[in-house]
MMTF fields as JSON, N, C-alpha, C and O atoms, coordinates in Angstrom:
{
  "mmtfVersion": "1.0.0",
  "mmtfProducer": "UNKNOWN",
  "numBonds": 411,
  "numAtoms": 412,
  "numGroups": 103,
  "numChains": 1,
  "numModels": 1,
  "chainsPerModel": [1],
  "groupsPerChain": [103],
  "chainIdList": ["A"],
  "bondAtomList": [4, 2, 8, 6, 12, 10, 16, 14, 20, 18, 24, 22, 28, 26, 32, 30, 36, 34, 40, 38, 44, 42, 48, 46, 52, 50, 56, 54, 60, 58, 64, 62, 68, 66, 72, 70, 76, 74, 80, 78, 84, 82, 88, 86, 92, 90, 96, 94, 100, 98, 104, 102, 108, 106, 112, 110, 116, 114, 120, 118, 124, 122, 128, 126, 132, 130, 136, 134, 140, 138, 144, 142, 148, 146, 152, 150, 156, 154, 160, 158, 164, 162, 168, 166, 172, 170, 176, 174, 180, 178, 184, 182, 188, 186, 192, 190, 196, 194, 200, 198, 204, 202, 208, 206, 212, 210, 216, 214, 220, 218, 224, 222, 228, 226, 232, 230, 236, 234, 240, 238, 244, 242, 248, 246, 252, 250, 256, 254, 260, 258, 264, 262, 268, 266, 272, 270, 276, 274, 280, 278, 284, 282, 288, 286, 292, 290, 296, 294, 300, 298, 304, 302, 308, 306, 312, 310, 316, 314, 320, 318, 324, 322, 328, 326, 332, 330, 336, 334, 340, 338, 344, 342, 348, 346, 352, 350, 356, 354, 360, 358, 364, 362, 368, 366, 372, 370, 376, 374, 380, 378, 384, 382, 388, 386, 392, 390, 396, 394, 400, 398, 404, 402, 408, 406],
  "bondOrderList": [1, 1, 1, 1, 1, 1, 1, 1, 1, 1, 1, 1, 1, 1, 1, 1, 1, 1, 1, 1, 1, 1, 1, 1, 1, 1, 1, 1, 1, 1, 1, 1, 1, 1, 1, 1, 1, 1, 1, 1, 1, 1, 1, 1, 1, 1, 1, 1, 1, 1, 1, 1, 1, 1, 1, 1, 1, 1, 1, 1, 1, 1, 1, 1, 1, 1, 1, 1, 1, 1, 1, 1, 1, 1, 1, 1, 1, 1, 1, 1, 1, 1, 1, 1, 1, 1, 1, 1, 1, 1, 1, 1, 1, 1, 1, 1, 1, 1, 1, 1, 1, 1],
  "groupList": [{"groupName": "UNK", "atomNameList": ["N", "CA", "C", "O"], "elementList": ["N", "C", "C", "O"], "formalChargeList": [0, 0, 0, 0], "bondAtomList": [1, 0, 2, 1, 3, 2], "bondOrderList": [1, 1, 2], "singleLetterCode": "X", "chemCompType": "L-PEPTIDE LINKING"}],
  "groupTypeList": [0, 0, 0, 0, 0, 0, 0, 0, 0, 0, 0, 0, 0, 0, 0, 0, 0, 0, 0, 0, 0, 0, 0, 0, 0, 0, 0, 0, 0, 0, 0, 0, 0, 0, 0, 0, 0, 0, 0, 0, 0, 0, 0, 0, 0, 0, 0, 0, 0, 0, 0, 0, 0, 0, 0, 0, 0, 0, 0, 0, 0, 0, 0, 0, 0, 0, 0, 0, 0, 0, 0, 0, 0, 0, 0, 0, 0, 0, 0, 0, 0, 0, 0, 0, 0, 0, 0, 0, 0, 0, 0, 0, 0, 0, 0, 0, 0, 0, 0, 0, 0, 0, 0],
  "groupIdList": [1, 2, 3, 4, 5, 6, 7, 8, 9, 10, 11, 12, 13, 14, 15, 16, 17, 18, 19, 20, 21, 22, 23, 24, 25, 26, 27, 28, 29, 30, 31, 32, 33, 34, 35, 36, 37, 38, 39, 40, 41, 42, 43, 44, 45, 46, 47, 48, 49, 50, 51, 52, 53, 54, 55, 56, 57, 58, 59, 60, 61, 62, 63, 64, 65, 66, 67, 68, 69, 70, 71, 72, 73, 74, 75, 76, 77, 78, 79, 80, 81, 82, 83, 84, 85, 86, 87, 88, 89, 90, 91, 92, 93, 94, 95, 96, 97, 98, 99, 100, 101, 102, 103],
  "secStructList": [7, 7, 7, 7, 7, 7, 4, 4, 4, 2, 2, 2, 2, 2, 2, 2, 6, 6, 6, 2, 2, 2, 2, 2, 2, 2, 2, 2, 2, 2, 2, 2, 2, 2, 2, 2, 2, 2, 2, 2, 2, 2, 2, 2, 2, 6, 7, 1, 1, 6, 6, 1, 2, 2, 2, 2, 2, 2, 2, 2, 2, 2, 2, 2, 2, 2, 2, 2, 2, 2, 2, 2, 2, 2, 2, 2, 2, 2, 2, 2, 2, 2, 6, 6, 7, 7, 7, 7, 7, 7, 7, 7, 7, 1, 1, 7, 4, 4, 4, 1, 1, 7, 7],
  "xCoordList": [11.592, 12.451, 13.016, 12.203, 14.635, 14.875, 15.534, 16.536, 15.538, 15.816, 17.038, 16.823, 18.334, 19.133, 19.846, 20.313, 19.744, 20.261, 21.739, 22.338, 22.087, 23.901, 23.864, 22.937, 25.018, 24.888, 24.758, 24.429, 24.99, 24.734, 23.429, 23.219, 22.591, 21.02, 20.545, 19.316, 20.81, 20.103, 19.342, 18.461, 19.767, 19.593, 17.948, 17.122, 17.21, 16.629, 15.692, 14.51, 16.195, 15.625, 14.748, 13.696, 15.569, 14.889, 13.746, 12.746, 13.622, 12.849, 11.573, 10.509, 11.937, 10.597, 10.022, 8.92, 10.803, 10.279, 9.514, 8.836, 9.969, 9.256, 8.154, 7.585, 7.951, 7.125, 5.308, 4.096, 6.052, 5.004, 4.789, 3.804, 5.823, 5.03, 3.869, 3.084, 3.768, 2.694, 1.104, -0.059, 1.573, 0.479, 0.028, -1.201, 0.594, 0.02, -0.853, -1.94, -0.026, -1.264, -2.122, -2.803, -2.486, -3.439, -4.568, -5.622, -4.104, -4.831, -5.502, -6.73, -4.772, -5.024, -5.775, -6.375, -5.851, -7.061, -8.002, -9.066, -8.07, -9.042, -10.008, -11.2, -9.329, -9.964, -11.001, -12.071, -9.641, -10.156, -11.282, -12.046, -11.499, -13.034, -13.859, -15.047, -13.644, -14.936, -15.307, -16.395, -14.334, -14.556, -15.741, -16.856, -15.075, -16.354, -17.315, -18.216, -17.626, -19.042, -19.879, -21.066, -19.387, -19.797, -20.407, -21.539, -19.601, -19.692, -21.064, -22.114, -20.996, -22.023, -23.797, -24.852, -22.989, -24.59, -25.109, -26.124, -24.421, -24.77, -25.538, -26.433, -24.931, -25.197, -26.815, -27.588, -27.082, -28.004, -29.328, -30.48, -28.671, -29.856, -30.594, -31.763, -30.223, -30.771, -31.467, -31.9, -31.611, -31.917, -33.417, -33.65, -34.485, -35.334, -36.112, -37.046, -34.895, -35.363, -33.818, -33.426, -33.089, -32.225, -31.831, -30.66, -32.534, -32.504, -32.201, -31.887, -32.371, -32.314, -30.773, -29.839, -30.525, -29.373, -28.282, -27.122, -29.392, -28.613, -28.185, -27.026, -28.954, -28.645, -27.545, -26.793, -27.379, -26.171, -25.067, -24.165, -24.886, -24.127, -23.223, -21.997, -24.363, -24.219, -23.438, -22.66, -24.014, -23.245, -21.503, -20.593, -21.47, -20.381, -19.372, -18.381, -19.829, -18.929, -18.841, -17.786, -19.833, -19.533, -18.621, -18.12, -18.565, -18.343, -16.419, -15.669, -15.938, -14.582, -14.424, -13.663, -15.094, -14.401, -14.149, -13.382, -14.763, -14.489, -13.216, -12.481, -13.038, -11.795, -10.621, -9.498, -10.716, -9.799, -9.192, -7.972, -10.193, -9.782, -8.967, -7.994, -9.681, -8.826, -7.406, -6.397, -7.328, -6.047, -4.93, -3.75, -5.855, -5.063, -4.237, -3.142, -5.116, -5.09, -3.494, -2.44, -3.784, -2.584, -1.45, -0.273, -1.727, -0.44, 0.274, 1.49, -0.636, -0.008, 0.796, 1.836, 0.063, 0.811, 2.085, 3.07, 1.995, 3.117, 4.468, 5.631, 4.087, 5.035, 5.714, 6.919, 5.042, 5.083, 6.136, 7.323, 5.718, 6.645, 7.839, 8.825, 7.685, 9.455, 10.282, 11.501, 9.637, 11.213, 11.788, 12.842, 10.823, 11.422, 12.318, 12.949, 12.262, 13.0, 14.387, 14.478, 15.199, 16.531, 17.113, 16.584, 17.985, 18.876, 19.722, 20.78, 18.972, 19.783, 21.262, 21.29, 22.101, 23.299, 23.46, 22.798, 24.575, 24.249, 25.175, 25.894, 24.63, 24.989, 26.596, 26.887, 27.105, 28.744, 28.822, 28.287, 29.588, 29.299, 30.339, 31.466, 29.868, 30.879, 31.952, 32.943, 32.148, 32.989, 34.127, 34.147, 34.858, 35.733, 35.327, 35.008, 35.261, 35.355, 35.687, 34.811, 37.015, 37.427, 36.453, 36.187, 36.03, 35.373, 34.2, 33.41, 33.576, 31.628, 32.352, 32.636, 32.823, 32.913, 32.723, 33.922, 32.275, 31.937, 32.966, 33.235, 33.332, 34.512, 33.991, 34.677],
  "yCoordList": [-3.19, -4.25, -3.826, -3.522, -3.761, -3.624, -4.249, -4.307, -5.2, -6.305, -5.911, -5.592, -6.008, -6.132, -7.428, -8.47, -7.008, -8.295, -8.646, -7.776, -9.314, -9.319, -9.329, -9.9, -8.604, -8.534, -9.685, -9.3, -11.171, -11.917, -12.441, -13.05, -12.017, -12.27, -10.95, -10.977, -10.221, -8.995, -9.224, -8.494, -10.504, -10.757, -11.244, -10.562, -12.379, -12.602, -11.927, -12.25, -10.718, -9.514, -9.168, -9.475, -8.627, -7.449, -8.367, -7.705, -9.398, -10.58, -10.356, -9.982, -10.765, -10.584, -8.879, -8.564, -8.315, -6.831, -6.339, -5.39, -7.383, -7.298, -8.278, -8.422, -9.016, -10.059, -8.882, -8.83, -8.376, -7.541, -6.355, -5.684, -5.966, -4.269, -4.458, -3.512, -4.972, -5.142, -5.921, -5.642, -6.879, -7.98, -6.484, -6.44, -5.445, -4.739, -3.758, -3.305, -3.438, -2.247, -3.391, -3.339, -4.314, -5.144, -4.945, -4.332, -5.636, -5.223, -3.781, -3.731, -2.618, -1.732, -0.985, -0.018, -1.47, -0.898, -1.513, -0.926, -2.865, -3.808, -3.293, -3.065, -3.121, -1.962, -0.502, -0.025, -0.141, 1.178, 1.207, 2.16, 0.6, 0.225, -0.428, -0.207, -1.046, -1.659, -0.23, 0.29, 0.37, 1.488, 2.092, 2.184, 2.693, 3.185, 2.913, 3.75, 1.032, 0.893, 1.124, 1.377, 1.072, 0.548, 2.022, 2.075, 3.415, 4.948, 4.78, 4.575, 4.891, 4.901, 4.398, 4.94, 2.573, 2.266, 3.218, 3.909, 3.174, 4.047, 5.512, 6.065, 5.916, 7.065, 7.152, 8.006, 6.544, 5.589, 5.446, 5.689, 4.875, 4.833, 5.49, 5.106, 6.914, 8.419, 8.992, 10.143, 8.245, 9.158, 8.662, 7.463, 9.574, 10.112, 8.764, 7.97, 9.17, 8.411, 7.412, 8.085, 6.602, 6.35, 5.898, 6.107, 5.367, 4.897, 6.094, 5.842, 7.162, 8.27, 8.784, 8.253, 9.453, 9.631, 10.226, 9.938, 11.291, 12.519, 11.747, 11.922, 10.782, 10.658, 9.686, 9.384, 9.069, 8.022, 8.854, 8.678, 10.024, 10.948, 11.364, 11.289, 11.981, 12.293, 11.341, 11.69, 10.199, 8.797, 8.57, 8.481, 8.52, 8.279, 9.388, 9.119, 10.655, 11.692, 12.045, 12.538, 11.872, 11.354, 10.055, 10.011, 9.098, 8.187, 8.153, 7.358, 9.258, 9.389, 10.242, 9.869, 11.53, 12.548, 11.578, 11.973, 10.61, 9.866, 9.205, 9.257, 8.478, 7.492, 8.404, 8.059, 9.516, 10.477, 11.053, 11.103, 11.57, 11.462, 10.672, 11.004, 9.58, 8.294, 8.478, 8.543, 8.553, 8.451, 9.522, 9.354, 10.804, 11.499, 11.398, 11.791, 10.816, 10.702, 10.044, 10.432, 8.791, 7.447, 8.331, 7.985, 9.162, 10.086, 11.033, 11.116, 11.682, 12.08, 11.564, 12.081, 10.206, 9.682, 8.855, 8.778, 8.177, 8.106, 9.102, 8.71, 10.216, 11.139, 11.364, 11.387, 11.461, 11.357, 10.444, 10.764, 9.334, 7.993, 8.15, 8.04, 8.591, 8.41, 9.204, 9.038, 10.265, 10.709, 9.928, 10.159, 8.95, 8.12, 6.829, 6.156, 6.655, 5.739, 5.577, 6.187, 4.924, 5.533, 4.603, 3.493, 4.704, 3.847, 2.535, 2.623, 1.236, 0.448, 0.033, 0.082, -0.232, -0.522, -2.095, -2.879, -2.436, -3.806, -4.732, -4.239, -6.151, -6.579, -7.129, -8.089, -6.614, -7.352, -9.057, -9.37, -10.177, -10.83, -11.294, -10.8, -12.424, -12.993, -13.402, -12.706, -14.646, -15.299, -14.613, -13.406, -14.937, -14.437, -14.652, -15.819, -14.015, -14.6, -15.875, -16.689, -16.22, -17.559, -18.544, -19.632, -18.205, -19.624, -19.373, -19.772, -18.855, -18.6, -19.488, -20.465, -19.667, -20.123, -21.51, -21.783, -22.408, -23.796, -24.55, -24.209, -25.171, -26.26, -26.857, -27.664],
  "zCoordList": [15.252, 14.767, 13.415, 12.541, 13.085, 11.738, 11.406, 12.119, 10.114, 9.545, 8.432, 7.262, 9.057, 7.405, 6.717, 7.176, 5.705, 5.191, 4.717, 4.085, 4.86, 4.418, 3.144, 2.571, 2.345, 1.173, 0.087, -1.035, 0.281, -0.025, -0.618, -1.667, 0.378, 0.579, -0.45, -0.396, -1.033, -1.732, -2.737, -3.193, -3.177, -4.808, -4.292, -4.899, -3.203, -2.39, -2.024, -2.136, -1.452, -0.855, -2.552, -3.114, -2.729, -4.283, -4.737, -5.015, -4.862, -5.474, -4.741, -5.235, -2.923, -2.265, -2.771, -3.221, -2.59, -2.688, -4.105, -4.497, -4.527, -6.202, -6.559, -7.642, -5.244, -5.612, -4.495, -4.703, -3.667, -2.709, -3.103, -2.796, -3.91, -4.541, -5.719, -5.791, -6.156, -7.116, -6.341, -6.634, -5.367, -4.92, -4.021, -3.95, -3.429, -2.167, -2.978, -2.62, -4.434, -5.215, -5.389, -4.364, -5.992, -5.963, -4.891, -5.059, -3.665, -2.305, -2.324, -2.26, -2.409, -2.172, -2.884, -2.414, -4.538, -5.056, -4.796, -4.992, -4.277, -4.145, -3.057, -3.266, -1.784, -0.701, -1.008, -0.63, -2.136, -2.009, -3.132, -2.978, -3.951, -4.384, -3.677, -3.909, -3.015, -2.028, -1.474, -1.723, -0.708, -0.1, -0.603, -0.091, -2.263, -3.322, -3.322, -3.255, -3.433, -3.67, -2.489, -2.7, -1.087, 0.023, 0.297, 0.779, -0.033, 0.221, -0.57, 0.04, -2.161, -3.11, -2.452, -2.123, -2.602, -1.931, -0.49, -0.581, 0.626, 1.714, 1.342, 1.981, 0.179, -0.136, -0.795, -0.36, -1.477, -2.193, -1.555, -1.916, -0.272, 0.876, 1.047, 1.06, 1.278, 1.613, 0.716, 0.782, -0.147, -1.684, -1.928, -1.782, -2.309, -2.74, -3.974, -3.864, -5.333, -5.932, -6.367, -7.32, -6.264, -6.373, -7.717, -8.034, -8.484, -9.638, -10.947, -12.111, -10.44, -11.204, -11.748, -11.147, -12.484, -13.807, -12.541, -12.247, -11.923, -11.001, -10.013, -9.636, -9.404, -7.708, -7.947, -7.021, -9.39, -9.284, -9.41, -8.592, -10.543, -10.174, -9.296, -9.227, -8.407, -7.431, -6.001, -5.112, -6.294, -5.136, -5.418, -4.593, -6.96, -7.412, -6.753, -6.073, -7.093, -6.438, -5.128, -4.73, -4.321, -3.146, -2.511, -1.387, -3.49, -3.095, -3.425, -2.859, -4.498, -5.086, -4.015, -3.122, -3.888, -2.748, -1.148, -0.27, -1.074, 0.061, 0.251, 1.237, -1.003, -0.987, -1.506, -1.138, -2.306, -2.066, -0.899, -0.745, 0.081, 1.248, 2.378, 3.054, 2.33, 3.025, 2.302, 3.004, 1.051, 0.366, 0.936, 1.244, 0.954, 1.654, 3.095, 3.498, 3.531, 5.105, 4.915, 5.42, 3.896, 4.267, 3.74, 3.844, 3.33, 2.319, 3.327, 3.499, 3.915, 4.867, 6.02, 6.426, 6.647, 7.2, 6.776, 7.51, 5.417, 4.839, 4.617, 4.515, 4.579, 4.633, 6.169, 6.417, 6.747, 8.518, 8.445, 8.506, 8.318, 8.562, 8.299, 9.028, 6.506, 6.528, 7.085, 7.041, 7.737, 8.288, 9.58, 10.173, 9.855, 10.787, 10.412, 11.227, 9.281, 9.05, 8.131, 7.065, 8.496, 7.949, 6.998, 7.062, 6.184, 5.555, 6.163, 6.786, 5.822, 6.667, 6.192, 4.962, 6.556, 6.126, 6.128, 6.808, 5.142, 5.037, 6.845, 7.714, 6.646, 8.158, 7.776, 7.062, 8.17, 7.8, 8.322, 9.386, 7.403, 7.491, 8.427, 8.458, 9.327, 10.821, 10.226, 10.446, 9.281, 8.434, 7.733, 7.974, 7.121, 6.251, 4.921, 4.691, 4.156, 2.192, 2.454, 2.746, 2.383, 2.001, 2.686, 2.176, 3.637, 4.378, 3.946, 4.802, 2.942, 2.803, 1.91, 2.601, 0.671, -0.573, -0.581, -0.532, -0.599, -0.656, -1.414, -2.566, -1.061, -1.7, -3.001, -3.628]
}
């Protein structure tokens, strides 16, 4: 499905798009630290003595090389993506000028 908007509507558009680029990094670090803690504690589990200087260390960096990864993953597929997707052009409007203009 691809959605364009008539040039009218842009001012609209940019707004939503500015209201969701910030709320989605929100989300998305929000994830990708849970991720962290969730890697860490798991990691934690396995461990010997856990409470120790090293093994927290050690969880933490396990737990970054993890969500680095995932990151990668989405990066790559982000790159993937865009070459599928193209420049939309705006929708020409049915009406004439004179008749959008409101009396």
């Amino acid at each position: 499905m691809h959605i364009k908007l008539p040039k009218r509507l842009y001012l609209h558009g940019t707004a939503v798009m500015s209201t969701l680029q910030p709320l989605s990094g929100a989300i998305g670090v929000s994830v990708f630290i849970s991720l962290l803690n969730s890697k860490q504690a798991s990691y934690l589990e396995g461990v010997a003595v856990p409470a120790s200087e090293a093994s927290l260390t050690e969880a933490m960096v396990v737990a970054v090389e993890h969500v680095y990864f995932i990151i990668f993953i989405f990066t790559i597929v982000t790159v993937l993506l865009s070459f599928v997707v193209y420049r939309a052009r705006p929708l020409e409007e049915d009406k004439p000028a004179e008749e959008m203009q409101e009396p």
